[in-house]
C-alpha positions as CSV (number, residue, x, y, z in Angstrom):
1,X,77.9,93.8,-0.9
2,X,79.3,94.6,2.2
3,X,76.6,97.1,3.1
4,X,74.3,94.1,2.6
5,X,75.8,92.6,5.3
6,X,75.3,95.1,7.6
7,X,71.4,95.3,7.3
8,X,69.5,94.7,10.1
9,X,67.9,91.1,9.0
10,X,63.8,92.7,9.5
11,X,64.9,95.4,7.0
12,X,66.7,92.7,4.6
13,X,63.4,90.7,4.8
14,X,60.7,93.0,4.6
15,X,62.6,95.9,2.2
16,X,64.8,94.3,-0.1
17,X,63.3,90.0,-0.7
18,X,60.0,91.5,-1.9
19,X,61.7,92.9,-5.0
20,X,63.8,89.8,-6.0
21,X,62.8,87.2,-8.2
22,X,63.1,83.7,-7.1
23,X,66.7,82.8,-8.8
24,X,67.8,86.2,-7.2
25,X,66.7,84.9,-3.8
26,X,68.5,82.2,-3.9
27,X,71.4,83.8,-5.1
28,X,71.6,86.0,-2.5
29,X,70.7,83.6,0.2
30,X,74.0,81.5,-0.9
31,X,76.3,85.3,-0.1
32,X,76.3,84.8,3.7
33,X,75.3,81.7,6.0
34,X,73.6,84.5,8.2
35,X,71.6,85.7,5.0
36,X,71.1,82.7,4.1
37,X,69.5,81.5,7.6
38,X,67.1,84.7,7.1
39,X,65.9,84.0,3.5
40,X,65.4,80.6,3.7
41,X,62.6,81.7,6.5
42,X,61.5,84.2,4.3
43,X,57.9,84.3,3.5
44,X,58.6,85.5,-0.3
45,X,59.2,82.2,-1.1
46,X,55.4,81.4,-0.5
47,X,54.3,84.1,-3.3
48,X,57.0,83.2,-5.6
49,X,55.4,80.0,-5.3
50,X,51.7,81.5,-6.0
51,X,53.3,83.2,-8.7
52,X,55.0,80.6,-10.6
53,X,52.8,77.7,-10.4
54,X,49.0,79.7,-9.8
55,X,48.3,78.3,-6.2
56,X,46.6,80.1,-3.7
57,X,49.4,80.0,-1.0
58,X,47.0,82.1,1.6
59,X,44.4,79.2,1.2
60,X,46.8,76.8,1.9
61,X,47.8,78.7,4.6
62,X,44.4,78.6,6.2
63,X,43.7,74.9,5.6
64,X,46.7,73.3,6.7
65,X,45.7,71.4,9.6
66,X,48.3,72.4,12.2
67,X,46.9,76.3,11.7
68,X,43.4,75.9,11.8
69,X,43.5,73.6,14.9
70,X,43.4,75.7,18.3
71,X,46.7,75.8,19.8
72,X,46.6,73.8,23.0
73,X,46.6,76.2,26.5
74,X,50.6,76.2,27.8
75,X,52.0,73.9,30.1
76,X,53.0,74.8,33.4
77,X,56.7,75.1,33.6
78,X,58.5,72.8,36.1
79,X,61.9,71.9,36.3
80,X,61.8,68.9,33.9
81,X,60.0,70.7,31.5
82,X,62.7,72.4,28.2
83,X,63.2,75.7,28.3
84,X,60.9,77.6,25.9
85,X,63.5,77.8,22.8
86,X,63.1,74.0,22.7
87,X,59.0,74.6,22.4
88,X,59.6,77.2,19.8
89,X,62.1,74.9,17.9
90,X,59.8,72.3,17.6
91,X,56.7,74.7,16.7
92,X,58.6,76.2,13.9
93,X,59.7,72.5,12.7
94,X,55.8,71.9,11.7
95,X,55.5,75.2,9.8
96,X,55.8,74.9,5.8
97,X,58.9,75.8,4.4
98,X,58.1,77.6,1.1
99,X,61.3,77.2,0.0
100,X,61.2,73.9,-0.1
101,X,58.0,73.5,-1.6
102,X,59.2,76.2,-4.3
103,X,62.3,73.6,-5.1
104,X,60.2,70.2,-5.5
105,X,57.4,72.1,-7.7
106,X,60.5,73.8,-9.8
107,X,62.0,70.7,-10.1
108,X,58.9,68.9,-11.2
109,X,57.8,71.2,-13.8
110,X,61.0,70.4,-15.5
111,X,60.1,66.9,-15.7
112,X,56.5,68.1,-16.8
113,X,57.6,70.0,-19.1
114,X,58.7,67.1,-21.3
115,X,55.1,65.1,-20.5
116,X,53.8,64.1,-23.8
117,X,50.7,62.1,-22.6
118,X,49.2,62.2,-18.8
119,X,50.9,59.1,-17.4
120,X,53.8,61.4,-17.6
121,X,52.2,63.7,-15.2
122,X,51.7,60.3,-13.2
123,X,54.9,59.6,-12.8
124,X,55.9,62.5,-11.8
125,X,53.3,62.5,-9.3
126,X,54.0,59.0,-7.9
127,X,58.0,59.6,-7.6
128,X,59.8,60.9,-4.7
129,X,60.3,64.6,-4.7
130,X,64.2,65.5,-4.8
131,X,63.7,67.9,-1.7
132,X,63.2,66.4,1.5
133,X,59.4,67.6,2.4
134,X,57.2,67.1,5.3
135,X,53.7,65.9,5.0
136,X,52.4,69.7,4.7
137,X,54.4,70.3,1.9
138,X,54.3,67.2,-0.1
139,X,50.5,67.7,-0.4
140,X,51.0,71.2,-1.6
141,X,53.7,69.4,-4.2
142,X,51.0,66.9,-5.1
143,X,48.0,69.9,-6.0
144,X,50.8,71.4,-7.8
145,X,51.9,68.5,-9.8
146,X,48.3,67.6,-10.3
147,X,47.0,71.5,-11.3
148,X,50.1,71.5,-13.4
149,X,49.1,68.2,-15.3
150,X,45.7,69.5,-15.9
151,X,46.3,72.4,-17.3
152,X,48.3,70.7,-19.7
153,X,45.8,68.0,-20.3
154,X,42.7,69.1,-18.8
155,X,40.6,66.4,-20.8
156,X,41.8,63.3,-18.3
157,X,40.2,61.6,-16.7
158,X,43.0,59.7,-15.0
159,X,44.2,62.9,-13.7
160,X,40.3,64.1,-12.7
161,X,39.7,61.3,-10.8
162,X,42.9,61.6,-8.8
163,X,42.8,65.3,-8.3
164,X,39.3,64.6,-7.1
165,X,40.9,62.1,-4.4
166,X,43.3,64.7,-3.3
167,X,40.2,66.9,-2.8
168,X,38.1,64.5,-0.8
169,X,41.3,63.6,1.6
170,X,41.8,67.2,2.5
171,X,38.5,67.8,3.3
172,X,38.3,64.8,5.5
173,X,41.1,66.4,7.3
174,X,39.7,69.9,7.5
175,X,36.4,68.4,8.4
176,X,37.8,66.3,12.0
């Protein structure tokens, strides 16, 4: 494990995450705060979540609405204006945290798991997730609650018509 340590974190990232599973990623994010800091970033976590719950993450990726609007032209600096870390902070702030969307959907499909008729899947869909999530990821946790629910009762229309909702709202977003 030492010699883990020792890895530049680029090389850790883009050589060794892509061949863990999910538990494995978190296991190893847990072995160093450093490694921890890198792997939570770490843009595995956005297939793992394609690949466990059937979502295309590069879709998402496209829609969101803070990446397909045109970044505004850069301020001129003066001296009142924060240094550029502070910009960067905040821009990185907005972006999705995969992770975090991979924990609420985990921790959903456990509940779902147990659904026996689709006012389960309503509940689960109306509660508070158990992971803090911005507003980007909570609608990502919604489609996957609601894809989840309708694969395992594809026949309602309760869960139609709300998946339908979802649906319209994000394209009202895209569209303005």
């Amino acid at each position: 494990m030492p010699l883990l340590f020792s890895l530049p974190p680029g090389l850790l990232e883009h050589e060794i995450c892509q061949f863990l599973d999910a538990p494995s990623l978190a296991r190893i994010s847990c072995a160093n705060h450093e490694l921890h800091g890198e792997i939570i970033k770490s843009k595995h976590w956005g297939t793992h979540v394609a690949q466990n719950f059937g979502i295309a993450v590069t879709k998402i990726i496209s829609g969101n609405k803070m990446a397909s609007l045109p970044s505004p032209p850069a301020p001129k600096r003066t001296l009142l204006s924060p240094p550029p870390r502070a910009l960067q902070h905040h821009q990185q702030k907005e972006s999705i945290s995969w992770r975090d969307v991979f924990l609420a959907a985990w921790m959903d499909s456990l509940s779902l798991a147990s659904a026996v008729q689709d006012n389960d899947i309503l509940q689960v869909y109306h509660r508070h997730p158990q992971v803090l999530l911005s507003a980007p990821e909570s609608k990502i946790r919604d489609e996957i609650v609601l894809v989840q629910g309708l694969r395992r009762f594809p026949s309602s229309s309760s869960l139609l018509s709300l998946y339908a909702q979802v649906i319209r709202q994000e394209l009202v977003v895209r569209i303005r």
